[in-house]
N, C-alpha and C positions, 0 to 999 in steps of 0.2 A: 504494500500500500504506500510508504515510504516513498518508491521507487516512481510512483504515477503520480505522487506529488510533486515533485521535484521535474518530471516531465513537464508537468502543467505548468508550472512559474517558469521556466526556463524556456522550455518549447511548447508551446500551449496549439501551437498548429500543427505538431508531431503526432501529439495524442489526441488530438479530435482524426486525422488522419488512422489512429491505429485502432480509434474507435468504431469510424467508418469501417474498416478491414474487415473488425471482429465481426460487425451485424453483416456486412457482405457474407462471408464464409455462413456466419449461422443461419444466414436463412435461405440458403442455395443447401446446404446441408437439410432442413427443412420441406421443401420442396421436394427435393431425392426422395426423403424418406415415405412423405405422403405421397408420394407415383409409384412407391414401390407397394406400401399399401393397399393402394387403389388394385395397383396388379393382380395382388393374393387374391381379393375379393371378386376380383369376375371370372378366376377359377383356373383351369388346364387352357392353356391356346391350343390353338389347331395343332393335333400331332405335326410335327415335322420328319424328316429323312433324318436319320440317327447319322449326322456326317459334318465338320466342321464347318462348310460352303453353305448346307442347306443354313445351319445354325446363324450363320452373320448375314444370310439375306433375311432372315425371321427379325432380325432386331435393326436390321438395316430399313425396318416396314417404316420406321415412327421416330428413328434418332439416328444423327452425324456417327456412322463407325469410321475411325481413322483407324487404315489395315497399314500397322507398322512392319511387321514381318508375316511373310507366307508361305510355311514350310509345309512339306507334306504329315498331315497328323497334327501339326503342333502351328498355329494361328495368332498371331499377337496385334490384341487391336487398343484404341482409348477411346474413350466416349464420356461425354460432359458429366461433372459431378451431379445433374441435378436428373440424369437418365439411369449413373450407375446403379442404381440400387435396384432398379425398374428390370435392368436388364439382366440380374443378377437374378431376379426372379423368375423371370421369364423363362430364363435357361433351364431353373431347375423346375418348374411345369413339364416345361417341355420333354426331358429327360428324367422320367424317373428313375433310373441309377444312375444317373450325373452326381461327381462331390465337388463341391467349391472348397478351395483349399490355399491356404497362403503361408509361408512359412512352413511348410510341410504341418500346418495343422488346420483342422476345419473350420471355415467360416459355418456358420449356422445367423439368420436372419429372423427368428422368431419371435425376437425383441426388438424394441426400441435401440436398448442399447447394445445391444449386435447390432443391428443394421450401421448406428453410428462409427459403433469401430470398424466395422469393415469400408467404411468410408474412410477410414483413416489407413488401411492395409496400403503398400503400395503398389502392388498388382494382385489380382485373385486369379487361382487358375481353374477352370471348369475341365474336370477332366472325364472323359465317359467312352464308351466302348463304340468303337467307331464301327464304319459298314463291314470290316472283314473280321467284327472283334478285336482286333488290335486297338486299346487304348489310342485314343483321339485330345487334344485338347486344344479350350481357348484360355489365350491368359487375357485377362482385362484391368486396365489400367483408369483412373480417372483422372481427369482434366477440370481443374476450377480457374472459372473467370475471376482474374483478379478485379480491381475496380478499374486499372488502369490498360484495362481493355484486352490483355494478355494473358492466353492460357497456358498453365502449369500444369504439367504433370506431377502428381505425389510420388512419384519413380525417380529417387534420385540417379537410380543406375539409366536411366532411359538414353542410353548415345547417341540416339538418332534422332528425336525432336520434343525433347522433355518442353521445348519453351514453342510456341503457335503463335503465329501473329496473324492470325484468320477465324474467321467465324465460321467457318466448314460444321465444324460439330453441332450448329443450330441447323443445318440442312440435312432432312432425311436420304438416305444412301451409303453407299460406300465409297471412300476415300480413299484410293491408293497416296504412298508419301509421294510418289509422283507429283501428285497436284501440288505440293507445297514447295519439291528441290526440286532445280534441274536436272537434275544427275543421281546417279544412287551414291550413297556414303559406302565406307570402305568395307564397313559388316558384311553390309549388303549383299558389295561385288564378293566379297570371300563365300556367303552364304552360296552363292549361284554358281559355283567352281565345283565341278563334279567330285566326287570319294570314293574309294571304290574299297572292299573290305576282302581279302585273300587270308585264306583259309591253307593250309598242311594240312594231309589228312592220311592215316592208316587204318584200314582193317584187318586185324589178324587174324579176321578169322577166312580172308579171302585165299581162295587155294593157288594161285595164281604167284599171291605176293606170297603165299607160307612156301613154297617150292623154290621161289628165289630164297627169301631168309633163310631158309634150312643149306642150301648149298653155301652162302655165302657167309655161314655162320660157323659152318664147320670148318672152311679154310681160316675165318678170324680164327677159331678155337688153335689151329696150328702152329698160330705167330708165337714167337720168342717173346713173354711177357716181363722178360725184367730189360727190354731193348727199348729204350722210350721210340724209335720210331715204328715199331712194330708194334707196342703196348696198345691193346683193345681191351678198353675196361668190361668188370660182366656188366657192370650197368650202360653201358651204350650196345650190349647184346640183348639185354634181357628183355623178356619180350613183353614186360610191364612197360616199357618203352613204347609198344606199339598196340597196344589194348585198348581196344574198344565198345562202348558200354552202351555207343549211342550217343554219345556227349556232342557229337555234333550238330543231332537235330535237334537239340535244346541252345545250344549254343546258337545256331542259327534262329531261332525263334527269339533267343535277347534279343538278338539284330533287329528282326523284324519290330516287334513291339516297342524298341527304345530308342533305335537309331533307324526311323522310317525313311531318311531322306537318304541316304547311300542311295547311289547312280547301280551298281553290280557288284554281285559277289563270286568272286574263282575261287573252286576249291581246287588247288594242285597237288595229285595224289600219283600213286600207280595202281588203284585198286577201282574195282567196279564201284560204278554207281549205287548206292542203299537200296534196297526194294521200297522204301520210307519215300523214294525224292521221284516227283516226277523230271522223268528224263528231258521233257522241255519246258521251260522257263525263261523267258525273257533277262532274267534279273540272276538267275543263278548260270554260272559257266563253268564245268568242269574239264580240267586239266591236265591232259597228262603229263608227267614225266618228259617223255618221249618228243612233245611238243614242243619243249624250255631247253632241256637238258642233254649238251651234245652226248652222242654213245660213247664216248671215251670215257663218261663219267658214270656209266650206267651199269647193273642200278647203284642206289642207293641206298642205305640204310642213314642216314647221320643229315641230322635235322640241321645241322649245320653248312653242309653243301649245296641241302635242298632252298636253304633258307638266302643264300647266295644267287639262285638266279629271281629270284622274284620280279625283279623289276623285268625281267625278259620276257614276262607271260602279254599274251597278246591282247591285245585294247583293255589295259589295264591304265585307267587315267592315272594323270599325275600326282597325287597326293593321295595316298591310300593308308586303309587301318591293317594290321596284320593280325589274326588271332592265332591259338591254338584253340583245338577244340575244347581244351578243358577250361576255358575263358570265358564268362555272361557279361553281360550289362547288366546291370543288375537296376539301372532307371533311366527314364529319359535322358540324353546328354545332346548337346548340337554339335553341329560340327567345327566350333571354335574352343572346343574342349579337346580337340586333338591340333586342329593347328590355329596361327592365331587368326588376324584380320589382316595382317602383311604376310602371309604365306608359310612364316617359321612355324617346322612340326613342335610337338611339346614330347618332351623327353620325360619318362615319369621314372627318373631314377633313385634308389632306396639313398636313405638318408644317413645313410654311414658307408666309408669305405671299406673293401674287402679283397682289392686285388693289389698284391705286389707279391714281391718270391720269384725266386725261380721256376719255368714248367720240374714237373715233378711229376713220376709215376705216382697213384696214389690219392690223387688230388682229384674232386671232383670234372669231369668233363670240359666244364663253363666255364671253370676258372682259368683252366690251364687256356683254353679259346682265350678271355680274357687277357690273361697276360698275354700273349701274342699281339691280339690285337693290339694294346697298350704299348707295347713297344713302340708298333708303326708311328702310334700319334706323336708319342715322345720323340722319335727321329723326323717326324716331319714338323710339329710344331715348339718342342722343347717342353712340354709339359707332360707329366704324368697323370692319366686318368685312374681311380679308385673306386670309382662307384660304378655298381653293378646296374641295370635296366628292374624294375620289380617286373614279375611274371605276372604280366599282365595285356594290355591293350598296346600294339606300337606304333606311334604314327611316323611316317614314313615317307619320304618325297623319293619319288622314281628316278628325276636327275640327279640329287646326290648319290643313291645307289650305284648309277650307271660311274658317275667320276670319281668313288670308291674302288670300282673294277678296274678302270682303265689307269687309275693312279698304281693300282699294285698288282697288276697282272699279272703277275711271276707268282707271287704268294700266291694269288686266288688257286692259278691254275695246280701250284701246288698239292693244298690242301683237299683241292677237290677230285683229287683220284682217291681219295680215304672214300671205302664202301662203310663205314659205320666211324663213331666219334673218336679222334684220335688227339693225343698230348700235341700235334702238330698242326690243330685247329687254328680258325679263323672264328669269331662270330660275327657275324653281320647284323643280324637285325637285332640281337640285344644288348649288344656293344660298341661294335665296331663305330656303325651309321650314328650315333646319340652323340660320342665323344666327337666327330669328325663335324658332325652339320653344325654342334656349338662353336668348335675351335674356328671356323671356317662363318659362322652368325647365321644361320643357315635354320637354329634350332634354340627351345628354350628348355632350361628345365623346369617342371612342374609338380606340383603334389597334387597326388591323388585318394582317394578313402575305397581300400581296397578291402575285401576278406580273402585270406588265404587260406585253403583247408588241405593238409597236407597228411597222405594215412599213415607215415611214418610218424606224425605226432599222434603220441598218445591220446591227448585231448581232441584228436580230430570229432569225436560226434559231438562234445560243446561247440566245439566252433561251426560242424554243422548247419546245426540248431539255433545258432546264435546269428548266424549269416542272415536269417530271414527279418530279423526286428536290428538291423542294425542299417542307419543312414552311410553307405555306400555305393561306391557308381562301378564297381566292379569285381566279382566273384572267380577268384580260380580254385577248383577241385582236384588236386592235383595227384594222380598214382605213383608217381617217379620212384625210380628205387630199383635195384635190382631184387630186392624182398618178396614176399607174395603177402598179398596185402591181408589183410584182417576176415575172418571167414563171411559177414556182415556189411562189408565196403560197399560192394558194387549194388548189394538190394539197398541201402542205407541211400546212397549215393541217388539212383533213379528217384527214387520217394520222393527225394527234396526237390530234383529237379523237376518232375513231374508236375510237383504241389506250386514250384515256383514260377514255371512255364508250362500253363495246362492249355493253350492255347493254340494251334495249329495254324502251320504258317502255309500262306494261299501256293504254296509250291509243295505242299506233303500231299502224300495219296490220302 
């Protein structure tokens, strides 16, 4: 009180000015709240098409939508403080399993004061089961006219037009940001840059690939194992290495359901296609070996070789996600969560270092890759890299990979006559390419909120279990080991994934 004293004597046309503010705000706040009101009371509107297009022509009937972003599945509009509430309802008529959500927790509108605070939210997101069942959503932002004629968005993160200097939002329609820039902003252009997501894949239980592995396993078996250039560990033989549960058609349903906007996905294997996948899909491309990979390399056992020609596979655009199949999404993410709005990928490497030493028989597979690679950078740029890549999601530019190859062609070609993982590794994609696109600015590093669940940990069924209620953008399930895993793993293992991705993607039979 003090404080609006000492305004009034001093600036007495501050505070009638801030006075004027307050009543502007509270009675457009007002207004919102009685049109949302009015809303609930004349009941369901006309069912609509369960699809985010249908949804913003339904609200586009009676109020300005300004369509900020337009991805596939996921919609980002603003619409005037004194319509948000109105439309906020409207949605959930229209939808009844739609959840409005902000902060990863529920808006509810039941009250007075709910409806106010969620006037205060700075985006809500409508999110609901779109036409193919894949989650769908709108996030909705509100815009208050100030007095001095200029609309605000409540979104401080809004990068593209938190500030309006047009009355568009009192006009019924839709709004491209068209109408307001010449040109798109940089988000923008980055959003509209195709991604494309490449997939490894084994099945061992295919007789095809078992009849190579068995031949090619038994000459590893004969190498001299205390000759570090002969040394083939049993875990780059064991065939836990190459086991599969099925984890790819769950893997590939994260895809679908949380990363809709991906352009294509290859999977580059040497095994038959799943009886699971239909054999034609637009969006999915299977790859073989034989296609990437000259015969002098062939086959292959060592994910690390395999992992070497990616960037050769054919129309595989320029910025791509790399998975294993024992990798989900585990929520929504865009495509500036892998690389930025200037093109650098994002590196999501663990938060301590773990590679120095000498190669050494003995030593995990990775690491020894690791140091390898580590060298190169340190002889080409004087620095030593330590940290490892998390197992996880890798994003990935095709032109660095390619002038990683043609920088070390001698190495590449070296390494890649190794039929299975040798102490004379290279790693590329979880290594090599991370330390090389930074030293070169090409790349950033990032943190991510991952769950790891690994069956060599004892605690693996907590962390299980604990995967599903934990805020996380990505899940790895991981068998590795030359061990045999827990008699429970692999029924344990489906159950979750089953429960977490129950949803079938428009390319499964």
């Amino acid at each position: 009180m003090w404080d609006y004293s000492l305004v009034a004597i001093a600036h007495p046309g501050l505070l009638k000015e801030a006075a004027r503010t307050i009543v502007h705000r509270k009675s457009r706040r007002l207004v919102s709240e009685l049109r949302a009101v009015d809303t609930t009371r004349n009941g369901p509107v006309k069912a609509a098409p369960v699809d985010p297009r249908s949804l913003l022509d339904m609200l586009a009937e009676e109020t300005g939508v300004l369509v900020l972003r337009d991805n596939p599945g996921n919609i980002w509009i603003g619409i005037s403080d004194t319509d948000f509430l109105r439309a906020l309802v409207r949605l959930q008529l229209s939808v009844a399993s739609g959840k409005l959500m902000s902060a990863g927790k529920t808006v509810r509108l039941t009250s007075s004061s709910e409806r106010q605070a969620a006037l205060r939210e700075p985006n809500v997101v409508f999110t609901f089961p779109g036409p193919g069942l894949e989650e769908a959503s709108l996030t909705i932002e509100s815009y208050a006219l100030r007095t001095d004629g200029v609309w605000i968005s409540g979104n401080a993160n809004n990068r593209l037009a938190r500030a309006l200097y047009s009355d568009i939002l009192l006009q019924p329609g839709l709004h491209p940001l068209s109408e307001i820039l010449p040109g798109p902003p940089l988000d923008i252009r980055a959003e509209e840059r195709p991604v494309d997501v490449v997939y490894t894949w084994v099945n061992h239980k295919d007789p095809d690939w078992v009849r190579l592995y068995q031949d090619h396993k038994s000459a590893a078996d004969g190498r001299d194992p205390a000759h570090i250039d002969d040394h083939v560990s049993d875990d780059a033989k064991a065939i836990s290495r190459f086991h599969s549960i099925d984890e790819l058609r769950f893997s590939l349903r994260s895809v679908a359901k949380n990363l809709p906007w991906v352009r294509k996905i290859h999977v580059f294997t040497n095994c038959a296609v799943p009886d699971w996948l239909k054999e034609q899909n637009p969006r999915i491309a299977w790859v073989d070996h034989s296609q990437v990979i000259p015969e002098e390399y062939l086959p292959t056992f060592s994910s690390h070789v395999i992992e070497s020609f990616l960037h050769r596979i054919p129309d595989l655009a320029d910025q791509f996600i790399y998975l294993n199949d024992d990798v989900f999404i585990a929520k929504p993410l865009g495509k500036d969560f892998f690389f930025d709005a200037g093109g650098l990928s994002r590196s999501f490497l663990e938060g301590y270092g773990m590679v120095s030493g000498p190669v050494r028989i003995g030593d995990p597979d990775y690491l020894n890759a690791s140091r390898n690679s580590a060298r190169l950078i340190h002889q080409a740029f004087g620095v030593f890299p330590t940290r490892l890549h998390n197992h996880t999601a890798f994003a990935l530019r095709r032109d660095v990979l390619q002038e990683i190859e043609d920088r070390w062609s001698r190495e590449f070609h070296a390494f890649r006559r190794n039929r299975f993982r040798m102490p004379s590794d290279l790693n590329m994609t979880s290594f090599l390419y991370h330390h090389y696109a930074m030293n070169t600015g090409r790349a950033t590093d990032t943190k991510i909120k991952m769950a790891l669940v690994k069956q060599l940990d004892v605690r693996w069924k907590n962390r299980l279990s604990n995967a599903m209620n934990q805020d996380i953008e990505t899940i790895c399930i991981n068998e590795g080991g030359s061990g045999t895993p827990s008699w429970d793993w692999h029924d344990s293992v489906l159950d979750f994934l089953k429960t977490f991705y129950p949803m079938k993607a428009d390319w499964e039979r």
